[in-house]
Kinemage of the C-alpha trace (Angstrom):
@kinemage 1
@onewidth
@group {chain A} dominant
@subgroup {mainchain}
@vectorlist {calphas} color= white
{ca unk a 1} P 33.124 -69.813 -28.002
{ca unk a 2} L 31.263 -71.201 -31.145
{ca unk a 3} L 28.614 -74.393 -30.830
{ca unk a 4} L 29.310 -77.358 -31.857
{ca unk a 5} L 26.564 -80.211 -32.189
{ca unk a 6} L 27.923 -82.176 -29.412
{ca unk a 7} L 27.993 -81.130 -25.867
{ca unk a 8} L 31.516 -80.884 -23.975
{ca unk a 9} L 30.962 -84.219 -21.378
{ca unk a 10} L 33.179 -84.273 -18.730
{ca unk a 11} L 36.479 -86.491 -20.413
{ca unk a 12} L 36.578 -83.957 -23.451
{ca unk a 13} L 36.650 -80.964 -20.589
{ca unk a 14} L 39.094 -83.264 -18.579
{ca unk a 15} L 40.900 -83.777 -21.884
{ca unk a 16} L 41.226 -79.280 -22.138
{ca unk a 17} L 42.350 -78.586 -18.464
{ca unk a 18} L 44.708 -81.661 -18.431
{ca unk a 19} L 42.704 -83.361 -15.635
{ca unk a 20} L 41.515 -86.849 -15.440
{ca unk a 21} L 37.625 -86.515 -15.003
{ca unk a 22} L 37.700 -88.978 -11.048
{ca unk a 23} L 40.244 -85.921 -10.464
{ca unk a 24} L 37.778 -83.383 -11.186
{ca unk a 25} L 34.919 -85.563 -9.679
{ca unk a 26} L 36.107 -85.953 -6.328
{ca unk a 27} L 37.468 -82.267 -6.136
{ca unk a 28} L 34.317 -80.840 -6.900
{ca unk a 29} L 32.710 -82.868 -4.276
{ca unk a 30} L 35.730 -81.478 -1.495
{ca unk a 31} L 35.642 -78.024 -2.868
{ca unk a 32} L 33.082 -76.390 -0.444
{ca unk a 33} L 35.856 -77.220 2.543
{ca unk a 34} L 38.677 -75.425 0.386
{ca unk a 35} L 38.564 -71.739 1.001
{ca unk a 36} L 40.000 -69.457 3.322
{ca unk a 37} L 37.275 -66.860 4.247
{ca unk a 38} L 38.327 -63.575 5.765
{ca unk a 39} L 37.374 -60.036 5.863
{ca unk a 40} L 38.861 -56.840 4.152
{ca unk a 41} L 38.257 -53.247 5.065
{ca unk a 42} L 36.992 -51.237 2.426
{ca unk a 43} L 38.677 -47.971 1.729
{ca unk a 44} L 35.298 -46.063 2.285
{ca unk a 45} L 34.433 -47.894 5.152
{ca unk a 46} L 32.947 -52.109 6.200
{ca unk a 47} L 34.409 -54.903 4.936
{ca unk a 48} L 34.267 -57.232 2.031
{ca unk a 49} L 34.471 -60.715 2.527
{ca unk a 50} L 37.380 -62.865 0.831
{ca unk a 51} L 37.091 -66.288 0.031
{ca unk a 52} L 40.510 -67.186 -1.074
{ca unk a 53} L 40.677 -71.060 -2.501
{ca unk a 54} L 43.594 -73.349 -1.248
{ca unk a 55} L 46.522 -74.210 -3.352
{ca unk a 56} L 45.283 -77.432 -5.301
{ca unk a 57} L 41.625 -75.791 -5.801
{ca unk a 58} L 43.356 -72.386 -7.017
{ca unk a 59} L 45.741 -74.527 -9.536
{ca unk a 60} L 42.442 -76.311 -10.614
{ca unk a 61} L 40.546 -72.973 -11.095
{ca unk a 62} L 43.555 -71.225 -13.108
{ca unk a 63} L 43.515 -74.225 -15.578
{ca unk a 64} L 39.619 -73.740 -15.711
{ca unk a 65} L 40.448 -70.108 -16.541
{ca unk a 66} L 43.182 -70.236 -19.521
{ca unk a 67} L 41.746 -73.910 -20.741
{ca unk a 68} L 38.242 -73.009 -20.904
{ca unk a 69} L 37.103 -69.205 -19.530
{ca unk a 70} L 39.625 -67.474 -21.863
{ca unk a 71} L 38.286 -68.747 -24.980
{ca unk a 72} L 35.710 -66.717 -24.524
{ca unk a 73} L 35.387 -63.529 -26.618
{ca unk a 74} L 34.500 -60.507 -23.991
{ca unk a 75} L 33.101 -57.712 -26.001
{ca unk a 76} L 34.964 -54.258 -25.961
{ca unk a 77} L 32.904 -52.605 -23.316
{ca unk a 78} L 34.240 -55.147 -20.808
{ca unk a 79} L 37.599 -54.099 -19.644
{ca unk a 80} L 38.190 -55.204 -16.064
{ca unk a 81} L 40.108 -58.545 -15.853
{ca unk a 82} L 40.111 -58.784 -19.772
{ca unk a 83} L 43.605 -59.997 -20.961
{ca unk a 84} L 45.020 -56.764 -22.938
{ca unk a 85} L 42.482 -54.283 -21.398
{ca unk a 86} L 43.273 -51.970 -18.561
{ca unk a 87} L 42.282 -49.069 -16.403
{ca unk a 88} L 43.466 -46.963 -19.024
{ca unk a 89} L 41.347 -48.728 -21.700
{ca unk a 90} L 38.132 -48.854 -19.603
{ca unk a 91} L 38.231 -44.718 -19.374
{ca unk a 92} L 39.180 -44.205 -22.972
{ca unk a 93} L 35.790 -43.810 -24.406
{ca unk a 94} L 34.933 -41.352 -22.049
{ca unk a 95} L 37.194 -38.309 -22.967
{ca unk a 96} L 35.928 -34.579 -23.515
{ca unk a 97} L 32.551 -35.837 -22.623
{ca unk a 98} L 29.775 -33.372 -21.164
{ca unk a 99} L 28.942 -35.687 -18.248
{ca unk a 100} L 30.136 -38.699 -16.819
{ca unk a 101} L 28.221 -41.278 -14.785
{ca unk a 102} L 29.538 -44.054 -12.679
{ca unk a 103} L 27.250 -46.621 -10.953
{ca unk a 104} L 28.348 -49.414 -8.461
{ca unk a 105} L 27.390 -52.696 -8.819
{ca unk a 106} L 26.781 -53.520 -4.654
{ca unk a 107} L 27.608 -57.300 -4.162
{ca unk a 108} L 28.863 -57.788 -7.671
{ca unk a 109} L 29.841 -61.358 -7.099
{ca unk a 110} L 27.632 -62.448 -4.772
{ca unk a 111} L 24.968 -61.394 -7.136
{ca unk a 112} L 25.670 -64.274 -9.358
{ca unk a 113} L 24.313 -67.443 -7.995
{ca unk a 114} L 25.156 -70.938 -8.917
{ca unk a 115} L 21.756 -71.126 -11.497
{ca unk a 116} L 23.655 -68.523 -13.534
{ca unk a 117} L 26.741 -69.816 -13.704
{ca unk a 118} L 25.584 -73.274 -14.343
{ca unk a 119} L 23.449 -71.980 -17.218
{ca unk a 120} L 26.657 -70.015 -18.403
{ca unk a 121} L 29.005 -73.227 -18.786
{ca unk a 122} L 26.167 -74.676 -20.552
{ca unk a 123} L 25.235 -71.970 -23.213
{ca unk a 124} L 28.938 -69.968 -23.940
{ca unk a 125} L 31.061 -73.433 -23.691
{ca unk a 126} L 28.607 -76.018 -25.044
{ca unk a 127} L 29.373 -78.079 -21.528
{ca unk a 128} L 26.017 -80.989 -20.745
{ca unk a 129} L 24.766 -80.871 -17.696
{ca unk a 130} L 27.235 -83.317 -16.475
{ca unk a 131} L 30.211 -81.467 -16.583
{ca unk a 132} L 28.656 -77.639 -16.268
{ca unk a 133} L 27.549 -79.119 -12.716
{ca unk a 134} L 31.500 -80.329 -11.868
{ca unk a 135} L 32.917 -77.217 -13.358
{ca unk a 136} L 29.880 -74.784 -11.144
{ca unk a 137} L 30.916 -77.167 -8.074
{ca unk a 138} L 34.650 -75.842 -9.238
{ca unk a 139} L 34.000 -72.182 -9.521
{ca unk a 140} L 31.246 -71.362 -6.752
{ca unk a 141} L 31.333 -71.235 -2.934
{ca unk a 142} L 28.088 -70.922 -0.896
{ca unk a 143} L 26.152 -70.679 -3.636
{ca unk a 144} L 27.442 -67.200 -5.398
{ca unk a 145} L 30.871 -66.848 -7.301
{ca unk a 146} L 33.700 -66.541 -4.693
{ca unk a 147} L 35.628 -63.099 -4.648
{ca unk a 148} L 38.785 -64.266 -4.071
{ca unk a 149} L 38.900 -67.188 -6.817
{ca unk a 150} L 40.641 -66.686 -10.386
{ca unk a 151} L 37.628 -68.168 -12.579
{ca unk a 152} L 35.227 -65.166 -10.934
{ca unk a 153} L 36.378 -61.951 -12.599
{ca unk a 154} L 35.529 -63.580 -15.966
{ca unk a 155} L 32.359 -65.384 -14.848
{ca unk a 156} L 31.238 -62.516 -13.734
{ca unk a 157} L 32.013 -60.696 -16.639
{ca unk a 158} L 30.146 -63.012 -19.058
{ca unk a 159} L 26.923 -63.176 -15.959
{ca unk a 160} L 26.699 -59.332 -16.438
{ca unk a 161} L 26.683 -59.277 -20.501
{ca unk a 162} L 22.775 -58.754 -20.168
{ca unk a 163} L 22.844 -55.943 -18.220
{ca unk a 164} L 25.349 -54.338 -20.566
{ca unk a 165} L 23.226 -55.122 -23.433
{ca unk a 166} L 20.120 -53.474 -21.810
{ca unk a 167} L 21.864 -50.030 -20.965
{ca unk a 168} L 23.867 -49.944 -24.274
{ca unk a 169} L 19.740 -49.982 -25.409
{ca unk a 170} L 19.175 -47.064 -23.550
{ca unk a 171} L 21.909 -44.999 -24.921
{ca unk a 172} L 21.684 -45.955 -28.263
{ca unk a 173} L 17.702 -44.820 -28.420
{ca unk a 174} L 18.494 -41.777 -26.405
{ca unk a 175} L 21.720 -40.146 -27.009
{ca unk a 176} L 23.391 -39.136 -30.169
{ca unk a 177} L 26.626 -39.489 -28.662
{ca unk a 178} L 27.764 -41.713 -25.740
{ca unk a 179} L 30.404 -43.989 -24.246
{ca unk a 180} L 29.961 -47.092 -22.184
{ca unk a 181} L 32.146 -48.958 -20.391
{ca unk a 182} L 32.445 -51.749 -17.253
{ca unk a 183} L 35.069 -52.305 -15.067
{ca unk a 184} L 34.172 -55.351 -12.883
{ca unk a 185} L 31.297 -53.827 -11.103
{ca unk a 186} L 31.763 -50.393 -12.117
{ca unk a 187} L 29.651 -48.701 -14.714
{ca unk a 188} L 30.807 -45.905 -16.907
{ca unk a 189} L 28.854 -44.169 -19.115
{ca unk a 190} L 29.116 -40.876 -20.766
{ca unk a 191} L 27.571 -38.513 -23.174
{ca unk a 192} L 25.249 -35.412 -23.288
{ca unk a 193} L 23.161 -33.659 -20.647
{ca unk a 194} L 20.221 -35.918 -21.593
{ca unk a 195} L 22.262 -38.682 -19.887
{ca unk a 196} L 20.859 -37.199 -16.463
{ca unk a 197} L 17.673 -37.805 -17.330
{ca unk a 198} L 17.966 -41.600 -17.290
{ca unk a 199} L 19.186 -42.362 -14.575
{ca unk a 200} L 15.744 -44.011 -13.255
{ca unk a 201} L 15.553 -46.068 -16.106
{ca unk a 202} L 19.158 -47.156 -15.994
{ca unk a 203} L 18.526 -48.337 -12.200
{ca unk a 204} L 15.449 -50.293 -13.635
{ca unk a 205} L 17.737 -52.079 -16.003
{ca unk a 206} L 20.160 -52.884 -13.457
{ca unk a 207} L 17.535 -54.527 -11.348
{ca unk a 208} L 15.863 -56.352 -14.201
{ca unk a 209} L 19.257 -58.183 -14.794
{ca unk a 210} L 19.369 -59.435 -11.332
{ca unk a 211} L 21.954 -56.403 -9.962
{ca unk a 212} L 21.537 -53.596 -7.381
{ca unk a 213} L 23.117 -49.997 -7.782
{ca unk a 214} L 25.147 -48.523 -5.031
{ca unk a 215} L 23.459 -45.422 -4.759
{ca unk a 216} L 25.451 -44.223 -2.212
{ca unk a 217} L 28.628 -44.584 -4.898
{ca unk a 218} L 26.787 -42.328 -8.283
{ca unk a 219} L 28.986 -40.150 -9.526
{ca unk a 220} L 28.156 -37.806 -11.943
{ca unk a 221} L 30.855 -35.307 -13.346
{ca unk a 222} L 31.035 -32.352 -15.367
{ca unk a 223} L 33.934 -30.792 -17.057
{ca unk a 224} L 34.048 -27.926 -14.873
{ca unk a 225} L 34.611 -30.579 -11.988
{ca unk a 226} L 37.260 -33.532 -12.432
{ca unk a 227} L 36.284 -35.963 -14.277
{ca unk a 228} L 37.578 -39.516 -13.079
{ca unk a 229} L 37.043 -43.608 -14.868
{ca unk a 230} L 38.780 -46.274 -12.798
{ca unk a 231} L 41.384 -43.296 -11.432
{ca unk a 232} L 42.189 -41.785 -15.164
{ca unk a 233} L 41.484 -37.893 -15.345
{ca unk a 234} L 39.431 -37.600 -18.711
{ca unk a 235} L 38.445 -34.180 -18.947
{ca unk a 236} L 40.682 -33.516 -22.158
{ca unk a 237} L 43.017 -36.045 -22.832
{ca unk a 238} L 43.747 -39.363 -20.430
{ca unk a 239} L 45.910 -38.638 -17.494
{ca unk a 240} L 46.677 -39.092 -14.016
{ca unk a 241} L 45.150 -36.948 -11.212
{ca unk a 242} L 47.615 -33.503 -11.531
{ca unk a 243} L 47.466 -33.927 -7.442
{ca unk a 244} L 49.501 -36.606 -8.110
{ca unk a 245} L 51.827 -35.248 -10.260
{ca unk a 246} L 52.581 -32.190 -7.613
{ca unk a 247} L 53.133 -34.699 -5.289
{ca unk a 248} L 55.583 -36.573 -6.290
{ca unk a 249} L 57.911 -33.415 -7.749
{ca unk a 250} L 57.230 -32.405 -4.472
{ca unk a 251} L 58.878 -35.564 -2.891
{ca unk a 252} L 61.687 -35.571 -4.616
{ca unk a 253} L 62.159 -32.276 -4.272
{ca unk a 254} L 62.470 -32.343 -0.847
{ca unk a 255} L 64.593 -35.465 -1.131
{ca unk a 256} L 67.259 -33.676 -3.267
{ca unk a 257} L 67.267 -30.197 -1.114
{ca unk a 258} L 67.464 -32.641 2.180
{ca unk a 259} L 68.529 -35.498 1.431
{ca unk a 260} L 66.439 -39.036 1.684
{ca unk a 261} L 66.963 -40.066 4.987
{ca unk a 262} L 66.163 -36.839 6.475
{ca unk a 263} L 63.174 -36.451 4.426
{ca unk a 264} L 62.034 -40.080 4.984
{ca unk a 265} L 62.517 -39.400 8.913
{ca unk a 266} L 60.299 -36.312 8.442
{ca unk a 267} L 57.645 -38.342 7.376
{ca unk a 268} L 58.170 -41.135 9.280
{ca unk a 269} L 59.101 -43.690 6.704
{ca unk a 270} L 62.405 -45.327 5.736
{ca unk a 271} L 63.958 -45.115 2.392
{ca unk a 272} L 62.789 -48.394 1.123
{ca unk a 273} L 59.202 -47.703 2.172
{ca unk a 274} L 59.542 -44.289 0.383
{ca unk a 275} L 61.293 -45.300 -2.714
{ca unk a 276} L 58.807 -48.150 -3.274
{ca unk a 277} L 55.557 -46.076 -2.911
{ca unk a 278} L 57.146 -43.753 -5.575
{ca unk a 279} L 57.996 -46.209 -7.849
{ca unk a 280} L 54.097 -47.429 -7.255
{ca unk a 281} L 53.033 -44.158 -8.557
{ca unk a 282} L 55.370 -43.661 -11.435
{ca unk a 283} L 54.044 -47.107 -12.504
{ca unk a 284} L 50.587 -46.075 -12.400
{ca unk a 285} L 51.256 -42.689 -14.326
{ca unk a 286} L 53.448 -44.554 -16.921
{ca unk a 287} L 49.647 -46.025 -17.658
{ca unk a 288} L 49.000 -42.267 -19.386
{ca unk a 289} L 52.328 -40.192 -19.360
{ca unk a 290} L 55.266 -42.686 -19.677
{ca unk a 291} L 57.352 -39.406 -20.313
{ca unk a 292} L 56.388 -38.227 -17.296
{ca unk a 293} L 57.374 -41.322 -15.439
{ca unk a 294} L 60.818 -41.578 -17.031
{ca unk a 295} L 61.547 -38.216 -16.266
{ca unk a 296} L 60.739 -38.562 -12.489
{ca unk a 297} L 62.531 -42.194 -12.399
{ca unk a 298} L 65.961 -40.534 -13.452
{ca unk a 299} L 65.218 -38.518 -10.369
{ca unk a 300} L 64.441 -40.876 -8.089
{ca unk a 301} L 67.623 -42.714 -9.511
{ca unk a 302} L 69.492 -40.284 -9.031
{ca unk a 303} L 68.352 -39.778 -5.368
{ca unk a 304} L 68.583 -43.568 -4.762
{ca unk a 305} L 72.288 -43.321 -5.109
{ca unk a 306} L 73.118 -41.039 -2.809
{ca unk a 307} L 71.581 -43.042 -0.343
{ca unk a 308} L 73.802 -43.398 2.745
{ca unk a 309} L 74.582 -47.059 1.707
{ca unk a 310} L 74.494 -48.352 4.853
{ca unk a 311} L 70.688 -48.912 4.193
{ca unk a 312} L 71.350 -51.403 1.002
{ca unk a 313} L 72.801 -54.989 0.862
{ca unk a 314} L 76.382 -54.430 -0.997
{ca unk a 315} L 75.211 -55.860 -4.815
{ca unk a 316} L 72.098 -53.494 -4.572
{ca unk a 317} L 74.433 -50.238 -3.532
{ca unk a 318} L 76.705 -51.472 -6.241
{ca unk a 319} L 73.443 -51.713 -8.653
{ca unk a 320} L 72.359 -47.705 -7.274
{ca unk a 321} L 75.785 -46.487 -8.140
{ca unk a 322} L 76.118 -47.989 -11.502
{ca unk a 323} L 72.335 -46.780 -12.628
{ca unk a 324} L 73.339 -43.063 -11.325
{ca unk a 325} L 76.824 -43.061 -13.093
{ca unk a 326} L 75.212 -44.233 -16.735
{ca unk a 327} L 72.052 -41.689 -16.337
{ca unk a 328} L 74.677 -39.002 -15.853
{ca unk a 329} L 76.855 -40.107 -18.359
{ca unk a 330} L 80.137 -40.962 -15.228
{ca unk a 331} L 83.009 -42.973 -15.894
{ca unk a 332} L 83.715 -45.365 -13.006
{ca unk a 333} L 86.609 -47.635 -11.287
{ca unk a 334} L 86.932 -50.333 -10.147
{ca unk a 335} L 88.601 -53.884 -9.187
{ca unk a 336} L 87.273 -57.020 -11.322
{ca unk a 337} L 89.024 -60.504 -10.666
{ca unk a 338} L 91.916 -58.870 -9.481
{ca unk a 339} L 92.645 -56.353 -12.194
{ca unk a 340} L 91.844 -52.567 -11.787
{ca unk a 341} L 89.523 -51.302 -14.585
{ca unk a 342} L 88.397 -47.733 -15.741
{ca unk a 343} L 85.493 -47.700 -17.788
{ca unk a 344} L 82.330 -45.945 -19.415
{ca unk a 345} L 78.959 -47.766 -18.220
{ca unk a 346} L 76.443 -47.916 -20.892
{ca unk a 347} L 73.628 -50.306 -19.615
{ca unk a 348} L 72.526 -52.812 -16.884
{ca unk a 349} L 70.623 -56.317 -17.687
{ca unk a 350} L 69.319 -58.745 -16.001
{ca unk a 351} L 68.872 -62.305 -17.057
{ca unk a 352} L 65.945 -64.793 -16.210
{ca unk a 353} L 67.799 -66.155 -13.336
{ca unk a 354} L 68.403 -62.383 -11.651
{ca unk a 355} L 72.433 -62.599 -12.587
{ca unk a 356} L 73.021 -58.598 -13.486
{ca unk a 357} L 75.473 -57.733 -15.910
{ca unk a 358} L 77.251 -54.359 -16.796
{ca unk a 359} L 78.020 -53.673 -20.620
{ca unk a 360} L 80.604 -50.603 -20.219
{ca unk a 361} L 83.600 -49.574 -22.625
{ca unk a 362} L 86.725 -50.060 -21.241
{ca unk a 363} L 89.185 -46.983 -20.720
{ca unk a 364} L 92.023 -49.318 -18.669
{ca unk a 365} L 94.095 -51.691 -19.143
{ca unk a 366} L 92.493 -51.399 -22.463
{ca unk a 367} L 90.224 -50.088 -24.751
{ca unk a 368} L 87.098 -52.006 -25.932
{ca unk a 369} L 83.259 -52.962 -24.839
{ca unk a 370} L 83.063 -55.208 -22.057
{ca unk a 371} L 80.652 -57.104 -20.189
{ca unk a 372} L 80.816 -57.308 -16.484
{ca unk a 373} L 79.063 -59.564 -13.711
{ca unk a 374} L 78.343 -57.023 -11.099
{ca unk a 375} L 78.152 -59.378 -8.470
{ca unk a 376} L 82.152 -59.679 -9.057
{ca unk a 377} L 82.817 -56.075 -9.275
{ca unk a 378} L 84.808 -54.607 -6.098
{ca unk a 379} L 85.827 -51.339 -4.485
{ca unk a 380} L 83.647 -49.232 -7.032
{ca unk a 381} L 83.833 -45.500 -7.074
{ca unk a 382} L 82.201 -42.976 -9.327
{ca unk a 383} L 84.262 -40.732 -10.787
{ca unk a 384} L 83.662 -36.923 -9.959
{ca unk a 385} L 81.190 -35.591 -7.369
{ca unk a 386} L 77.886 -37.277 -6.613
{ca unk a 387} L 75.940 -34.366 -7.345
């Protein structure tokens, strides 16, 4: 966010988030007493502390976030919590690299005391001391940024800009070729064999800047291993883990030789559970290999309607029947305010208030495209075998 030769006071930031500045006053004196605190099990083991803020502080924090904290330009290194940025952007410059090293940032936000942060709304959004103090009262619990609240990620971001800075350093004087990236707390960077080599000095830097490393969490790949940023394979070309892949055709595999129910009973799931955590993972492979995704969502569509329907509320069976009969190409009956109707389905949309409509053409009583609330639509049978 640029200077200007006036400092933000607290009406001109009161003016941004739509806030009168008593509001903000008397909620930054409360906000200590608004946050839920509980604990989180980490996947690899402990816990990590959550302090979630209540309703009105959260609402007061989000307009802090798109008013003020989005203005801010993040350079292209940062990708974690960066509007238009992704997992799949953060691992990009990494691909068909000799070695790749990840460090952990331990305690990320609690790292990032109130000094900082005051000194950050002071410096990057031109705030006086007036209104940086309301807006760190705002933003920080205990004395550290608050994982848990929405104006953190990007705080945090912006607090860790100097470290970035000082390893980009190191690469640039000692590797021809590298790539550097940071997602939240985690450090990518790749390049040549050399890279190994400073790994010492790297750690220095992340001290200097007022972070630890999680030495525990170093990873360091090379291509005859698999090489992972933020869950993207990057050996040759961006993709998800091939694991992955093998598991899912395996699923549905299983679900089309078996059937759902039997397979979901197998594992001890239920069908919703099970179609759910596949649709999970096609979403996260669509990141890389949307064709890969689209061809294992036919399947699962596929599978979904053949459901015993006794497991789905009547408008969603209706809504599993009419997505397997387009994908393969099925006309369909059926009786619509009163009137039988034969007809070709061609697509399903929904509107902004849910309402789902079928656009089919019409075989009987006559010919012609139609559009049809499916809500309304009774006693509908596919024509042909489900198969």
């Amino acid at each position: 966010m640029s200077h200007q030769n006036s400092k933000l006071n607290i009406d001109d930031i009161g003016n941004q988030l739509g806030l009168t500045p008593q509001f903000l006053y008397e909620a930054a004196n409360l906000a200590s007493t608004q946050y839920m605190i509980f604990d989180l099990p980490k996947r690899a083991g402990g816990f990590r502390t959550i302090c979630s803020p209540k309703d009105e502080l959260k609402r007061i924090q989000r307009a802090i976030l798109e008013a003020l904290l989005w203005n801010f330009s993040m350079p292209e290194h940062v990708h974690g919590c960066v509007r238009g940025r992704s997992i799949v952007s953060n691992a990009r410059p990494h691909v068909n690299k000799p070695l790749v090293l990840t460090i952990d940032l331990k305690d990320f936000f609690g790292s990032i005391g109130v000094a900082l942060v005051n000194k950050i709304y002071q410096e990057h959004f031109n705030c006086d001391e007036h209104s940086a103090d309301i807006l760190t009262k705002l933003t920080t619990y205990g004395n550290f940024l608050p994982q848990g609240a929405p104006t953190s990620p990007t705080l945090a971001n912006i607090a860790a800009l100097p470290l970035d800075e000082s390893i980009l350093e190191i690469c640039q004087q000692n590797l021809t070729l590298f790539g550097y990236s940071r997602y939240v707390d985690d450090i990518t960077i790749s390049g040549d064999s050399k890279l190994a080599l400073l790994l010492g000095e790297l750690y220095k830097a992340v001290n200097k800047n007022g972070f630890s490393a999680n030495a525990e969490k170093l990873k360091a790949s090379l291509p005859s291993n698999r090489q992972k940023v933020t869950g993207i394979i990057v050996n040759k070309k961006l993709g998800p883990p091939k694991k992955l892949i093998r598991k899912i055709r395996q699923q549905l595999h299983y679900c089309g030789r078996f059937g759902i129910e039997d397979h979901c009973q197998h594992e001890g799931t239920d069908p919703e559970e099970f179609i759910s955590q596949i649709n999970g993972m096609l979403g996260y492979i669509r990141l890389t290999q949307p064709e890969v995704a689209d061809e294992f969502k036919i399947k699962l569509t596929k599978i979904q309607a053949l459901i015993s329907f006794n497991t789905f509320e009547e408008e969603e069976k209706k809504f599993l029947m009419l997505k397997y009969a387009i994908e393969e190409e099925k006309n369909i009956t059926f009786s619509y305010n009163d009137s039988h109707r034969r007809v070709a389905p061609e697509e399903i949309s929904i509107d902004d208030d849910g309402v789902k409509t079928l656009r089919a053409y019409q075989i009987f009583p006559n010919y012609g495209w139609k559009r049809f609330n499916i809500l309304s639509i009774q006693s509908l049978e596919i024509e042909g075998n489900l198969s």
